[in-house]
N, C-alpha and C positions, 0 to 999 in steps of 0.2 A: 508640181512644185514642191521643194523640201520646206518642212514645214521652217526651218532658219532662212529662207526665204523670202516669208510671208509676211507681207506689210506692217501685221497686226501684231508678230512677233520682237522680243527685243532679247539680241545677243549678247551672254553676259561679259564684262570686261574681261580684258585680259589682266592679271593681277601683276604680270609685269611691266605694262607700262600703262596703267593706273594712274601715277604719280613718277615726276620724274626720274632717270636712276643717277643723273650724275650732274655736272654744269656748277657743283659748289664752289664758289672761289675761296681761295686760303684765306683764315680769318680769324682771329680771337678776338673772345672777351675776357673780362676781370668776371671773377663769381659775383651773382648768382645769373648774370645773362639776362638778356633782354629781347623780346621779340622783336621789336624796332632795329636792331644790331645783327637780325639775324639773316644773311641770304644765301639763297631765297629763303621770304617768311614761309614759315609753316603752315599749313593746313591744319586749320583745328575743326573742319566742318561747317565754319559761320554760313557758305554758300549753297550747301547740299544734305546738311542731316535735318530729316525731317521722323517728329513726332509722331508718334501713337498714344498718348494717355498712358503710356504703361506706369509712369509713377505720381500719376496723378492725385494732385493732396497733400505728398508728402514733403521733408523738410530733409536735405542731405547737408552736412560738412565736407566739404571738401582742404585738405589742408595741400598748400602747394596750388591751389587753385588758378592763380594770375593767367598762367602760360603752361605752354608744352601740353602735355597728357593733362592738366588737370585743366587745363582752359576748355579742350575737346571733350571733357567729361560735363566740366559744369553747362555747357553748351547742351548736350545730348540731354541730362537729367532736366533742363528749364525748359526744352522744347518737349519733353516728355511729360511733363504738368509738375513737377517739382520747386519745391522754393532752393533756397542755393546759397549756404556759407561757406564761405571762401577766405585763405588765411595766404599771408606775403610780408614779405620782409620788405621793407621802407625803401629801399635798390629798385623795387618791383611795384610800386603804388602807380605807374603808369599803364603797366601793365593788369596790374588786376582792375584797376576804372574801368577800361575793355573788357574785359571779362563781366564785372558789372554791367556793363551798357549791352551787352549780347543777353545775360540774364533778363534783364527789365525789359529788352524787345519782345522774349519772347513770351513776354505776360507775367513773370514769375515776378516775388522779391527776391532781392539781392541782399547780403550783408557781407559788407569787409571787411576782417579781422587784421590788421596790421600788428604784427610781432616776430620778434626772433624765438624759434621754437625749442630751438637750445634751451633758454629757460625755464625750468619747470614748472615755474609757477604761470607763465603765459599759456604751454601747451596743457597745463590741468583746468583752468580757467577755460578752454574753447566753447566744451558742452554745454555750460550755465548760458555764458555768451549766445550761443546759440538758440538755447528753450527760452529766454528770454527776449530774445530779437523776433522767432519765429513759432513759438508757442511748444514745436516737438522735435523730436530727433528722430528719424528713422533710418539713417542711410551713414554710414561713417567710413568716408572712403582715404585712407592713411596714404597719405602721394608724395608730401614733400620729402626730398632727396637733396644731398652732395656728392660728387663726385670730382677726383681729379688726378689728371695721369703722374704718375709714382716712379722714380727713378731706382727704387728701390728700397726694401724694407729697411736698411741702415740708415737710408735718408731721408727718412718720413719723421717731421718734427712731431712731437706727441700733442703738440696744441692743434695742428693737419688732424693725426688721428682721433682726436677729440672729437674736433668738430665734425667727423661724418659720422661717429657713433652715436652723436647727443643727436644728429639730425637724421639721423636713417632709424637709428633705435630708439635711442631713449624720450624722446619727443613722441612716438608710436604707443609706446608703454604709458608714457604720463597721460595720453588724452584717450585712449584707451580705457584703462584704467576709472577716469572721470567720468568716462562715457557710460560703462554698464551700466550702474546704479540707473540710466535713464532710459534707457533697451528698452523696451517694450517686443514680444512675441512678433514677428511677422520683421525684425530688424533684420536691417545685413551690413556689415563691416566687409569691406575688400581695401586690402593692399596690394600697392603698387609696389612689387619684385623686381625680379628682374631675369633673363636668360643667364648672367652674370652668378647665380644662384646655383645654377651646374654647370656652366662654362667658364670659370673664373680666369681672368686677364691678370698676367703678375704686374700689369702694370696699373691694375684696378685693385686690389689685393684687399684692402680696408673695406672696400664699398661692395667688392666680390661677400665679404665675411658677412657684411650688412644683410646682405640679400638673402643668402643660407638663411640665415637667424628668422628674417621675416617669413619664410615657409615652413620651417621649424614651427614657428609659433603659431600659424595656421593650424599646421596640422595636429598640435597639440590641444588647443583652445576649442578645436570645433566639438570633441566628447564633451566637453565640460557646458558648451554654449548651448549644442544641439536640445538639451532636456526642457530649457530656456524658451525654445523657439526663436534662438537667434542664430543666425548664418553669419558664416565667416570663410572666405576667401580672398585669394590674393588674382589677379591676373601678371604674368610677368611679359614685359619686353620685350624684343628682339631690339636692333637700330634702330632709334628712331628720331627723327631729325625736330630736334625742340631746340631750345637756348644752353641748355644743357651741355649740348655738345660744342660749340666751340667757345664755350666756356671752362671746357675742361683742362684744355693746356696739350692739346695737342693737333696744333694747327695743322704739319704737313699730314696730316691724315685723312682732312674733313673731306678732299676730293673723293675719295673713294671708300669713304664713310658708308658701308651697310652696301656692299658692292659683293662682300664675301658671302649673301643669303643664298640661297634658293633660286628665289623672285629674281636675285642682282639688282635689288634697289634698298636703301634706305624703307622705314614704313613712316607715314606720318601720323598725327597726332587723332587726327580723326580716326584713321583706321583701327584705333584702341576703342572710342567711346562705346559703342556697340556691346562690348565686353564686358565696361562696366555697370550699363544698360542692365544686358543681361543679369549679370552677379545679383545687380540691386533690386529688382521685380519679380512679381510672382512669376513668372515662365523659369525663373534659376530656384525657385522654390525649393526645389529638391536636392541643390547643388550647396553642399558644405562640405570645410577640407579640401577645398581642392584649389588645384595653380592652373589658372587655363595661360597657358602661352601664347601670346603672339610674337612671332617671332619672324613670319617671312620663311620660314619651312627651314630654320634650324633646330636639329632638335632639342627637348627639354626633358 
């Protein structure tokens, strides 16, 4: 008998039909998008990521945390033994309760930071907020994003481009920034990038620029941090099917959203956590400077 076969054996999946590749029906939202708005809903793992202690003790920020990639992160880090702060804009407070409520099941504390991160003085405030809600900071994973499809650099109002630089960057910077001074040796920052970072879309162009900048800044930050004992990495994207997307403004597209991979599917939100799993625990110990992609086997 071969040994794939044997009873006692199990075959591993096929990664292309993992998760569905298609069956989206045309659909917008207004920014920032809502899981409840969104079909099908996403996979963030609530059904199948299962724990190992790997960040057992510790205390992570998550910004962006409600939904999409940071719902499947804050999911992964609380079933991995972590406490869990989570940031959302007042559009998304039904969304991050959820997020909450999958925290607290799975033994952790939760804390929800409700603000617009545009602000500077919201996104410099996170850290305190945090050392104070939960005693420490070990984990600062930089997630929340805007994006939205662009008819062209002539017709991008400057308050548009505004708003994806204070939310992709300068939001990054400011609670960054607030955060060192609380680092402790054995800390790891990861941002969320993007494929868009070396395959930029003229019709993403702004949010393309975003993404450069935040591996840029990896890669410069990690000589300075490494002496520290602080880690810093970003993981970047491929497709992946959050509220994001048909939020972006480009509905006749969503059917065959993330169809041009490799795989020929979309990836979903779960298939990230893992990644930032890794970045944040000692098994990535050794990993600074660097951009792990997922992307569905486009390259990076």
């Amino acid at each position: 008998m071969d040994k794939t076969d044997s009873p006692d054996s199990t075959a591993p999946d096929d990664p292309r039909a993992a998760h569905p590749t298609g069956g989206r029906p045309r659909q917008e939202q207004e920014p920032p998008g809502t899981t409840g708005e969104t079909t099908p809903r996403p996979d963030h793992g609530e059904n199948t990521y299962e724990g190992h202690s790997r960040l057992a003790g510790r205390a992570a920020l998550i910004t962006g945390g409600d939904s999409g990639i940071g719902r499947a992160v804050a999911i992964a880090f609380a079933r991995e033994g972590a406490d869990v702060a989570l940031t959302h804009l007042p559009e998304e407070a039904e969304d991050a309760a959820e997020t909450e409520r999958q925290i607290v099941a799975a033994g952790r504390r939760a804390v929800v930071l409700e603000g617009d991160l545009r602000d500077e003085t919201v996104s410099s405030s996170l850290p305190e907020r945090v050392l104070h809600a939960l005693g420490r900071l070990d984990i600062l994973v930089l997630n929340a994003a805007y994006q939205r499809a662009r008819d062209g650099v002539d017709s991008v109002p400057t308050e548009e481009f505004d708003r994806v630089l204070r939310t992709n960057l300068y939001s990054q910077f400011w609670t960054l920034r607030a955060a060192l001074p609380h680092l402790a040796p054995g800390a790891s920052i990861i941002i969320t990038s993007s494929i868009q970072a070396v395959q930029p879309s003229a019709g993403l162009f702004d949010y393309a620029m975003t993404k450069a900048a935040q591996v840029a800044l990896v890669k410069a930050l990690a000589p300075e941090l490494g002496p520290k004992g602080i880690r810093i990495n970003a993981v970047a994207p491929g497709p992946i099917w959050t509220p994001l997307i048909p939020s972006t403004g480009w509905p006749d597209h969503i059917s065959d959203f993330g169809q041009d991979t490799p795989l020929g599917r979309p990836g979903q939100p779960a298939e990230l956590a893992a990644a930032y799993v890794l970045l944040a625990s000692d098994e990535g110990g050794y990993i600074s400077g660097a951009v792990l992609p997922v992307t569905g086997g486009k390259p990076f």
